[in-house]
Every structure is written in C-alpha cells, then in structure tokens.
C-alpha positions in Angstrom: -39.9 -4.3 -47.5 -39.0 -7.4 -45.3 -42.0 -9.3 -44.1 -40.6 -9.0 -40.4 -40.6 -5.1 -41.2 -44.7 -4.9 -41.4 -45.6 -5.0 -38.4 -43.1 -2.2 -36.6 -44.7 0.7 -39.4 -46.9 1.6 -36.9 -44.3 2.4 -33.8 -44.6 5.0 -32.2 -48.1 6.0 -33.7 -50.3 7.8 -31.4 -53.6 10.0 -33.0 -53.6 13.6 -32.1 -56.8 13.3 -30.4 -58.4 10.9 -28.0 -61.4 8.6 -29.6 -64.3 8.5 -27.0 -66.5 5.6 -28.3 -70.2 6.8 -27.7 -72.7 4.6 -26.3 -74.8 2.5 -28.7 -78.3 4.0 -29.6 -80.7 2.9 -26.9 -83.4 0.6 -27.1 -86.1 3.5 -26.7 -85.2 4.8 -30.0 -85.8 1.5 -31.8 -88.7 1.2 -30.3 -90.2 5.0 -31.1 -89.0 4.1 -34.5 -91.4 1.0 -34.3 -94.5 2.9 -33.1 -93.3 5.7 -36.0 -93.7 2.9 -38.6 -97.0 1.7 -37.5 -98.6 5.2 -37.5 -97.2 5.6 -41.2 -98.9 2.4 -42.2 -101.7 2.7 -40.3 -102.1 6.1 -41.8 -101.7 4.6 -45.3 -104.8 2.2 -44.6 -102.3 -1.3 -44.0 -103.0 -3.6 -41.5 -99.0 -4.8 -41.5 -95.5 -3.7 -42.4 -93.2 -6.0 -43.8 -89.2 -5.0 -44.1 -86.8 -6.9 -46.2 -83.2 -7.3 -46.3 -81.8 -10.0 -48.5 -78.3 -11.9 -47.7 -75.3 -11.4 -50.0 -72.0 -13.7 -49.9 -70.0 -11.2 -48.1 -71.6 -11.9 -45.1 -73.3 -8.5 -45.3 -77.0 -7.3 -46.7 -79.1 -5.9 -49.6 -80.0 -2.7 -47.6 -80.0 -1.8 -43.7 -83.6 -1.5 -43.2 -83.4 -4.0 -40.8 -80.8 -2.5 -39.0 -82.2 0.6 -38.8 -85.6 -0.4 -37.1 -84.6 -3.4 -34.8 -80.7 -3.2 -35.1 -80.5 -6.6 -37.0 -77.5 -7.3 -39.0 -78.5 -9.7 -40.9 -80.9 -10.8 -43.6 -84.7 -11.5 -42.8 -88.5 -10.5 -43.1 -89.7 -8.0 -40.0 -93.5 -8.6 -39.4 -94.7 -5.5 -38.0 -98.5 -5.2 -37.6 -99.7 -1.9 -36.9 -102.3 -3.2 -34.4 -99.4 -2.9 -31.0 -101.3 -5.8 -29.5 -100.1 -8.1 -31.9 -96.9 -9.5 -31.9 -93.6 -8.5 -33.9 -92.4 -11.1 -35.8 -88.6 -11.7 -37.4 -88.1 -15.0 -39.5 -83.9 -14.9 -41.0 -81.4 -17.1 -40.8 -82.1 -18.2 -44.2 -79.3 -17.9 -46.6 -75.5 -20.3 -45.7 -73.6 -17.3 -43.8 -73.0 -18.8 -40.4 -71.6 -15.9 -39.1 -73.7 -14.8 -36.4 -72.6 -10.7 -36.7 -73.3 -8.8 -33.6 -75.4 -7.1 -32.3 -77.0 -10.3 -32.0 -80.4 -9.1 -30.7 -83.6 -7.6 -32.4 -84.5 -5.1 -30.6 -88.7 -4.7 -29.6 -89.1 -8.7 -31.7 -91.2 -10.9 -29.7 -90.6 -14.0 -32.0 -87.8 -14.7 -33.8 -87.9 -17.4 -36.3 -85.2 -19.3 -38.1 -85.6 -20.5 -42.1 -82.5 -22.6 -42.3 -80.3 -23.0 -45.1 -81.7 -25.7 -47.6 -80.7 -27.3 -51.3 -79.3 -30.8 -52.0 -75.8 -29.7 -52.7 -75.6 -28.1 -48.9 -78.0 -29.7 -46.4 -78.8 -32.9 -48.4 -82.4 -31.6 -47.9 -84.7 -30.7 -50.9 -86.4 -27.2 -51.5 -85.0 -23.9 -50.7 -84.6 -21.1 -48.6 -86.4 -19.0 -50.6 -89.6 -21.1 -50.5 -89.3 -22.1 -47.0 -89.4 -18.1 -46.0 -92.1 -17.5 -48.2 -93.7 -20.3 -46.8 -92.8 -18.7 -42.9 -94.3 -15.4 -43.9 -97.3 -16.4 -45.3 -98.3 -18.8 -42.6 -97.1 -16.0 -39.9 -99.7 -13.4 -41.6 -102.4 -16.1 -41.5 -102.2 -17.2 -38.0 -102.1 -13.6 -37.1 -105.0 -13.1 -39.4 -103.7 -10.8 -42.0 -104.1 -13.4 -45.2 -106.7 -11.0 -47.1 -105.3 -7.5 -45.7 -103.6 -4.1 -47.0 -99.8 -4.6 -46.6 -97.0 -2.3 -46.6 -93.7 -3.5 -48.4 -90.3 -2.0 -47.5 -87.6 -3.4 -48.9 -85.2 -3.5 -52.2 -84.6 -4.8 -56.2 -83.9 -8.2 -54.3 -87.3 -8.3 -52.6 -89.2 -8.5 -55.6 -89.2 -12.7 -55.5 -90.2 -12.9 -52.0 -92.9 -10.4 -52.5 -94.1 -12.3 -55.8 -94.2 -15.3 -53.7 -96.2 -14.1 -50.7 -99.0 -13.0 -53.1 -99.2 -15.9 -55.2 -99.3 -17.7 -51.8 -102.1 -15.5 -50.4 -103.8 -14.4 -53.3 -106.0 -12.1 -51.4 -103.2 -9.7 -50.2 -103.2 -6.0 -50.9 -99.7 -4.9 -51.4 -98.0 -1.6 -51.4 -94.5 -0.6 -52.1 -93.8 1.8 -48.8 -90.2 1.8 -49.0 -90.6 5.7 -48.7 -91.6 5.6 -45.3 -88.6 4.1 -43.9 -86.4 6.4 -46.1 -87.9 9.6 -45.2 -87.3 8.4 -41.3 -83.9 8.7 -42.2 -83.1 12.4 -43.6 -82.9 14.2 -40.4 -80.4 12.5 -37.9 -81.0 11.7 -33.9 -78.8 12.7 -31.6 -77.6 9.1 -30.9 -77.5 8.8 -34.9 -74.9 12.0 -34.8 -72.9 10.5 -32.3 -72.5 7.5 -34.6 -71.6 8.9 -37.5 -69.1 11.5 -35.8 -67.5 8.5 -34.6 -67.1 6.7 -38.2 -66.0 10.2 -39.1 -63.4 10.1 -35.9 -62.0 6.5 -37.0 -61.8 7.9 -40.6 -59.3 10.7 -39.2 -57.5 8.5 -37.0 -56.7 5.7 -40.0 -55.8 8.5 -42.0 -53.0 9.8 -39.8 -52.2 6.3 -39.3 -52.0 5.7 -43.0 -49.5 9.0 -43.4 -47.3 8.1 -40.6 -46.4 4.7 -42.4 -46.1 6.8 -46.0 -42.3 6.7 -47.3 -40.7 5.7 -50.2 -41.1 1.5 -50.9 -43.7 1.4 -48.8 -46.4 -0.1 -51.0 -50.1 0.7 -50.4 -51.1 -2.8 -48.8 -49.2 -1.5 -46.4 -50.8 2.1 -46.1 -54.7 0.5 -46.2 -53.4 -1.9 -43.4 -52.4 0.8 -41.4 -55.0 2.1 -42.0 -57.4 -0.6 -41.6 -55.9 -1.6 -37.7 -55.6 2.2 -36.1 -59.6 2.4 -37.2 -60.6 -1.2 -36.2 -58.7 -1.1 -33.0 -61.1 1.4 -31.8 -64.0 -0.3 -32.7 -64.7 0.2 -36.9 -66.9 -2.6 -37.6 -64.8 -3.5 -40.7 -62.5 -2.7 -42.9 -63.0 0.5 -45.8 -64.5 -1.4 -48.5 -64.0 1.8 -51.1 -60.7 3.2 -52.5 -57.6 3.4 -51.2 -54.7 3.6 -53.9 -52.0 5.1 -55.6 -51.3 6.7 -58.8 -48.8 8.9 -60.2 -51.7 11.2 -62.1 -53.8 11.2 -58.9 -56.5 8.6 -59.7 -58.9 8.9 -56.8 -60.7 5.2 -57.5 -58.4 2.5 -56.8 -57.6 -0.6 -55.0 -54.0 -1.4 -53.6 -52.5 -4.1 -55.5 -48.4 -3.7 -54.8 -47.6 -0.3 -55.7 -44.7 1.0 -53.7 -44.5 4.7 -52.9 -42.3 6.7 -55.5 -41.5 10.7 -55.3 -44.1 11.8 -57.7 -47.1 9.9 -56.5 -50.4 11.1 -55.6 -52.0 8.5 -52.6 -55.7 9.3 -52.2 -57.9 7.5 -49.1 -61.5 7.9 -50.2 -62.8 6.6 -46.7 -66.4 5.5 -46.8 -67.5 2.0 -45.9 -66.9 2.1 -42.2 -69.4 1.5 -39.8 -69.9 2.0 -36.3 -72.6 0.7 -35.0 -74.0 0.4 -38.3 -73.6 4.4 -39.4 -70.6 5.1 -41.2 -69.5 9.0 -42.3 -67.3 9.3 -45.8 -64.1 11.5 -46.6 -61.7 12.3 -48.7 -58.4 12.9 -48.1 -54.5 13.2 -50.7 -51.3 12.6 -50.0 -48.3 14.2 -52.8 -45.0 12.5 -52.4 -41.8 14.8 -53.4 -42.4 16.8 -56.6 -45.7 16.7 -58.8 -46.7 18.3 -61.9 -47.8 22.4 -61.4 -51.1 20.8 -63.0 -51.2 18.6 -60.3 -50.8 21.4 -57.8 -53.2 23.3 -59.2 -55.9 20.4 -59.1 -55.1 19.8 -55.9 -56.0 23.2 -55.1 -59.1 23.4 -57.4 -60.5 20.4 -55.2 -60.0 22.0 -52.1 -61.2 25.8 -52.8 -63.9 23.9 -54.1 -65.1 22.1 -50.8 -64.1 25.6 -48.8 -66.4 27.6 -50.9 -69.4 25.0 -50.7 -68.4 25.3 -46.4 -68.7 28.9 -46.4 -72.5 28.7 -47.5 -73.4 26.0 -45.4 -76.1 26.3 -42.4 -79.8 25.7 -41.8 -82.0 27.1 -44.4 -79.7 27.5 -47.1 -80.1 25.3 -50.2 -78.1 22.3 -52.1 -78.3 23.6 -54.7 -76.3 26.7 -54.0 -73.5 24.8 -52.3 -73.3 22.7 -55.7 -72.5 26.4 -57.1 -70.4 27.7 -54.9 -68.0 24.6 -55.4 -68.1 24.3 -59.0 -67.5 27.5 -59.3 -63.8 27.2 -58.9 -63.7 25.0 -61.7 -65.3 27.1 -64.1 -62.6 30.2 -63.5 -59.9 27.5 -64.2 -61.1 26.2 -67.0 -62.3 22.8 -65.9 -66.0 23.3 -66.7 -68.4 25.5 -68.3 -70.7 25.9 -65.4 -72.2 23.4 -62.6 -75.5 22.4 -64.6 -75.1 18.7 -63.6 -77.4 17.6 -66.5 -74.8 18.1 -69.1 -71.4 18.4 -66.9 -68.7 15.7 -68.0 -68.2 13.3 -65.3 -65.5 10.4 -65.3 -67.9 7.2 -66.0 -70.2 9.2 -67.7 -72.0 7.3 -71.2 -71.9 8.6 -74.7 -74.4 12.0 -75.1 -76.9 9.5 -76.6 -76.9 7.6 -73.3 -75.1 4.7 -75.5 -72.5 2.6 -74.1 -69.1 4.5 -74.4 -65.9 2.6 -75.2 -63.2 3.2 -72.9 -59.7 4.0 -74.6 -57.1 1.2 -75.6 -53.9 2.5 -74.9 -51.0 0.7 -72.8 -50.1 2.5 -69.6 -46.7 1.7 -68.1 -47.2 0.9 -64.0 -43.9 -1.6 -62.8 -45.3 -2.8 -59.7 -48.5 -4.3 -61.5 -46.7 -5.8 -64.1 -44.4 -7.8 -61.1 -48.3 -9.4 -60.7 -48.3 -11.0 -64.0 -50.8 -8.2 -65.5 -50.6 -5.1 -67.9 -52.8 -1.8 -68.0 -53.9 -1.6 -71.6 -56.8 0.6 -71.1 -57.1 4.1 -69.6 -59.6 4.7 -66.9 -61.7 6.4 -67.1 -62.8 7.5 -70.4 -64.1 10.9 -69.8 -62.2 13.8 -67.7 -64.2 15.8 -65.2 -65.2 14.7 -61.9 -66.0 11.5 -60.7 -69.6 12.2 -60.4 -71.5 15.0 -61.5 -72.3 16.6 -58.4 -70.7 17.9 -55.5 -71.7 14.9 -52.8 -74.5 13.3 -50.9 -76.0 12.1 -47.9 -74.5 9.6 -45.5 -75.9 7.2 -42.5 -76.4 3.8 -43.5 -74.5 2.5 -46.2 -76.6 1.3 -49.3 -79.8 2.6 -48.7 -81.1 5.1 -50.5 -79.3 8.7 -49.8 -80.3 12.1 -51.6 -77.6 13.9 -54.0 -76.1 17.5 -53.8 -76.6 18.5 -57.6 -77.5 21.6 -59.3 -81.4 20.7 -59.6 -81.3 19.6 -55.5 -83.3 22.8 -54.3 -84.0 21.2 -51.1 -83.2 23.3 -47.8 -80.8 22.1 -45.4 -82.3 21.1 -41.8 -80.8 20.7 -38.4 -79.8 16.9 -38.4 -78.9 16.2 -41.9 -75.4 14.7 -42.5 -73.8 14.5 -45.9 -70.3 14.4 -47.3 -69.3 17.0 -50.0 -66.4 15.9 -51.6 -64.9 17.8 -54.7 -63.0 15.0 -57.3 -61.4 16.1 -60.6 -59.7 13.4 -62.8 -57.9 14.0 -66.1 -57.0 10.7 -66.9 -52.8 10.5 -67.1 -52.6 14.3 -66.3 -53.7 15.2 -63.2 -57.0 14.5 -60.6 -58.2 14.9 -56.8 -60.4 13.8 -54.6 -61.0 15.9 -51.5 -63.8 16.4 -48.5 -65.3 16.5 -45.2 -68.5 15.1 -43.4 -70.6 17.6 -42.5 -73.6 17.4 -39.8 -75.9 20.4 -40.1 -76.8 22.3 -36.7 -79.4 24.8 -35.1 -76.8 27.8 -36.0 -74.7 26.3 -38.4 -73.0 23.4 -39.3 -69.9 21.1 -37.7 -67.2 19.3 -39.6 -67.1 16.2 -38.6 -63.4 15.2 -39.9 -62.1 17.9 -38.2 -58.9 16.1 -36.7 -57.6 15.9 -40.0 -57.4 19.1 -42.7 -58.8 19.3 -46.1 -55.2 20.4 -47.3 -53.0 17.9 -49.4 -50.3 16.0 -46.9 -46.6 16.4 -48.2 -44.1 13.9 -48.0 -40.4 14.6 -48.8 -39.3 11.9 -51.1 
C-alpha cells in the first residue's frame, strides 16, 4: 500500500462507545498509602522504609513501586521514616534519561533530591551515579539519624548493589527485605485503582476495533498495530502496547509485526497488555480469521473461547482460583488437548525438557514471503512444545512488572471484592493451529464485571 494511503485507514473510524477518561487517583490516596507503609514498618520493628526503582534505557523502570506510593515515574530511592515528624525524602535523577515523564510530581515528598548523571565518557566528570546515590542515601539517613537503625528494603533484583552499598557505607545498619509489604498493598484494588484499570481495559477495546476496521487484504500488520496504537493513545494511553501484536497463518499468538500483509487464511491475534493509564494498565486477548481457516483452526478457536466462558461462569467473591483454572481447562481435556489441568506437569509452549534441562528448539525452514522481502529466513519453529503458552489459565494485573499472583491449579486462594486479573485461554500447535483469547475481569461485592466488555470474546471474521 502507497505511503500516501496510511494515513486515510482510519476514515470514518468511530468506537461504539464513548471513552470517559476518569480522574487521576487523588492525592489522599497516596498519602493513606504512606501512613499504611509506616505502620507496616513500624509494626516490623524499622525505624525507615526505603523503595527502589532502578532506570532502564527505555526510558521506563525496574518495578513501579515508586509509582505506586508517590506516583513517580521514574527511577529513585523513597526515604520514608516511619516517625511522620520526619521528613520524606526522594533522591533520582540519576541514570542519562532526560525525559522528564509526567506526572512530574512526588506526591506527600518534602525533599526531592537530584544524583546527576556522571562517568567520563558522558559528563567529563569522574565517579558514577551509582556511588553518588549511595553516597545521597547514606548521608540522608545520617543527618536524619538513622545510621545504626532497623531498615525496611522494598525494591527488586536490580536493588541488590545499592543495598550492598548502603551497608558497607553504614556498617551499623539492620536491613530487611520488606518488599512483601508493598506487594500485599496491591492485591485488592481501590476504587480510583478500578477506574484506572477499566480505562486501560476501555483503550484496549477501542484499539482493537480500530485495528479490525483497517483489517483487509495487503494491509500488513504495521499498519494494524498503528491503528491500533493512535485510536488508544489519542485518548490518553500512556504508550504504545509493548506485547504482541502479529500475524500468522497457524495462529501464533506471540509475535511482533515485521511486514506481513493480510492474506485469506491468516489468523491476526492482538495480545493487548502493556498499556497504561495513569500507570495501571488491564491485559486482553482478542483474534481475528481472515477468509477460510483450517476446521482445526476453528475448533481451537473455539476451544479458547469455551475455555474463558466456563472459567466466567464460576467467577464471584468467595470462589476459588483454583476452580476457575478447572473449569477452563476442562474444555481442553474433552478435545483432546490435555490430560487434565495439573499445571505441574501440563505441556506449555516455552516449557524446558522434563529434567528441567535446556530444550532445543526444532530446525526446520518455515516458508513466510513477506519476511524473506527483509533479507531474513525462518529456519526454526517456535515454539518447541505444543500446549498453551503458559501453564495456567491467567493472572493478576495493575502495575506492570511487579510482582502479580497466577491462576494455576495449586492457586487455592479465594477471590475478594477488588481483585483484577486477566484470564486468557492460549493454545498453540506450532504450524497447525493456536489461539489466544480473554477478558479482564474486576471482582465485585455480588459478582464480577468484564472489563473489555465493548469488544466480544468471539473470533472477528473478515471476508477475504
């Protein structure tokens, strides 16, 4: 398709429902948050809190810790002493991302502090960041006289250094890893949280629809994810989906667009997950068939979606993972697909040898035109193992990277008013036939509400 062509795929579009962005959580949440974090520590004999988030070159972080107790988007050390007296401290701006990302406030910091970003090669200035903040932190502490004290740690893999640091720096310190706390604060959902999430969810259904009213024949899947991409960032996404969007005539439901144009027999699936609104972001799955498809196709495609219905019809408070994780995988054992829904030993896509060795993935050349125009062939088949993508039937959602609990057959855990979690059914038999298919789900006082309900669970047909 002409270049001058792009633009005009999206004439016309409208969503069938109107987006009402809701307000961003209010300040008084942070700060109950705050006062919840000090009577955990305070409870677990520490004198201070200290959150961590580290930087990473995509102008994003290690975790969203940060975010989630003063609504900071960026790296840095939070300083929280659970005397309230004492000040809250925030030192950052310590790796070389410029961007400033809104919001740009900390909410309830009294003193923000800023690192810079050091080495020879970038500032001409000796030392490094990483020192400098450790250096920050410990002399904060000190002045605030907590150098010899009992100190919560919250933070990630990529903390380790800086927590290394601070005690070899103040010898005296008591350290605890207290990540828990913070993670714990996070399985039952505020209202204001909801609202978030239903919105990512919204934005999900609205670049979906987008997406299918660009689908046709030679339009190539850039073109779907872009459509995609600028109906949910219009209306306030924070970025783009940074998941899997692609195309594939056997319906792999992991891929990336790279050219592909739309041919009767495809299977497009949008596995929407990495968009944020206001730092909470939903995840869905959704497939679209083009012209004719294999009956094995169709009767994935199915499988999938019986799957997620029977999971729905067992949902509501009180009612455990566990038996939604059966009700689902049920379907697959009465077509054959699996042998029961023990997710100890059920095959899943990227799944090791039974040993737990390293399995080698097939070589075998896989004809696909439209990446060979790139320069590049397919010589292996992915993935090596048919089944489901992962070995359970989903998980919970909110914050993306930190740590979320999984709906398996061992997850006896009740469900509560306020939890949110995507279950998502995915079946791939590599050059024969997969799906990907579910909702977002927010758990309620009498029930449960799906929060992609704009768009249906059912495959979308288009005539080729």
């Amino acid at each position: 398709m002409s270049s001058v062509n792009y633009e005009k795929l999206l004439k016309d579009f409208e969503p069938g429902f109107e987006f009402v962005a809701p307000k961003a959580i209010p300040h008084e949440e942070f700060h109950d948050r705050i006062e919840r974090l000090r009577q955990s520590a305070a409870e677990r004999g520490h004198d201070v809190l200290l959150i961590h988030a580290d930087g990473v070159k995509t102008f994003k972080t290690t975790n969203m810790f940060l975010r989630y107790a003063c609504d900071w988007a960026r790296e840095g050390v939070l300083i929280i002493p659970t005397d309230s007296s004492k000040e809250i401290h925030l030192v950052s701006f310590f790796t070389q991302s410029v961007i400033i990302p809104p919001p740009g406030e900390p909410i309830g910091v009294e003193k923000l502090w800023q690192v810079g970003a050091l080495g020879e090669e970038y500032s001409g200035r000796s030392g490094t960041s990483e020192a400098q903040l450790i250096e920050a932190v410990a002399k904060i502490l000190t002045d605030l006289g907590y150098s010899s004290t009992s100190i919560g740690l919250i933070g990630d893999n990529s903390s380790t250094k800086y927590w290394e640091g601070l005690r070899a720096k103040l010898p005296k310190l008591k350290t605890i890893n207290e990540t828990q706390i913070i993670i714990d604060m996070q399985t039952i959902r505020s209202k204001n949280e909801q609202a978030q999430i239903r919105a990512s969810a919204q934005l999900m259904d609205i670049g979906f629809q987008a997406a299918c009213h660009v689908t046709k024949p030679m339009v190539t899947d850039f073109e779907i994810y872009a459509a995609f991409t600028f109906a949910q960032m219009a209306r306030g996404g924070e970025s783009g989906d940074g998941y899997q969007i692609g195309i594939n005539r056997f319906g792999t439901h992991c891929g990336k667009p790279y050219g592909h144009k739309v041919d009767s027999g495809d299977l497009i699936n949008l596995y929407m997950s990495a968009l944020p609104y206001n730092g909470y972001t939903a995840q869905a799955a959704r497939m679209i068939a083009v012209g004719d498809i294999t009956t094995k196709q169709e009767e994935t495609l199915e499988v999938c979606t019986e799957a997620v219905r029977r999971a729905e019809a067992k949902m509501r408070p009180g009612a455990r993972f566990c038996d939604l994780h059966e009700a689902a995988f049920s379907v697959y054992v009465e077509h054959g697909y699996l042998k029961d829904d023990l997710t100890a030993t059920m095959p899943y896509n990227w799944a090791p040898n039974d040993d737990l060795s390293a399995r080698e993935i097939p070589i075998e050349y896989v004809r696909e035109v439209d990446y060979e125009i790139k320069g590049r062939k397919l010589n292996h088949v992915y993935p090596a193992v048919a089944g489901p993508h992962n070995p359970n039937l989903g998980h919970s959602v909110g914050m993306s990277g930190n740590p979320k609990f999984n709906i398996t057959s061992h997850n006896t855990d009740i469900m509560d008013p306020g939890m949110v979690f995507v279950l998502h059914a995915q079946w791939l038999d590599p050059l024969n036939s997969g799906a990907n298919i579910g909702n977002c789900y927010l758990i309620t006082e009498d029930g449960f509400e799906n929060l992609n309900c704009h768009t249906a669970l059912e495959t979308v047909r288009i005539k080729d």
